[in-house]
N, C-alpha and C positions, 0 to 999 in steps of 0.2 A: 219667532226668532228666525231671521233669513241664515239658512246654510252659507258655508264655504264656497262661494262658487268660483272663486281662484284655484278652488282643490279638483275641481270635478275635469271630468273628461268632455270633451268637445259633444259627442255622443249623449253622456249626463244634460248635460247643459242644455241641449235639444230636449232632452225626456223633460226636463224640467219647465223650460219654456212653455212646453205644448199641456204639462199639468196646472201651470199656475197662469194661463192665458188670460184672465177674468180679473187677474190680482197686477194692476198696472204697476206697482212699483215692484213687485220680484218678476214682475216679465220684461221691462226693461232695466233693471241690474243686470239679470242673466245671459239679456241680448247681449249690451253693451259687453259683458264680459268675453262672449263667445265672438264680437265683432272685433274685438282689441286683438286676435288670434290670427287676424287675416294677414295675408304676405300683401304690404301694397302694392309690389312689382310682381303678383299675380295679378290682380284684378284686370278687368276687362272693362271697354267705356257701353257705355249704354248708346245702342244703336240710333236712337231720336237725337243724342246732343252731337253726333257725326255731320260733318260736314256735306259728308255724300256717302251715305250709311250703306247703300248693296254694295259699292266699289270695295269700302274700307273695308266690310263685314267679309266679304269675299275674302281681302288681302289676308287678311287675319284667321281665315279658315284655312288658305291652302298654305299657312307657313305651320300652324298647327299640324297641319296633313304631313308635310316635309318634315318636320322635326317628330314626328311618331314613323318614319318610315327607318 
């Protein structure tokens, strides 16, 4: 019987994934659960699908840098 993985902690969720790595259908439940969690307007784009990936990468580090100052 697959747990609550609505109920669990992000944290849980990861212990669990990494316990039941072998068992394809409760390790992607669990992903799935743990990736429904992600803010979309955090995410970052993957440096290969960039247009001109050291430029943008750059741009994108020194505003991160600016906005932690």
């Amino acid at each position: 019987m697959m747990q609550d993985l609505s109920q669990m902690t992000s944290t849980e969720l990861k212990r669990f994934i990494s316990e039941h790595r072998n068992n394809d259908e409760a390790f992607r439940a669990a992903l799935e659960v743990l990736m429904e969690r992600c803010d979309p307007d955090d995410l970052q784009p993957f440096p290969f699908s960039l247009e001109n990936p050291e430029a943008e990468v750059g741009a994108l580090l020194r505003k991160k840098i600016a906005e932690s100052e």
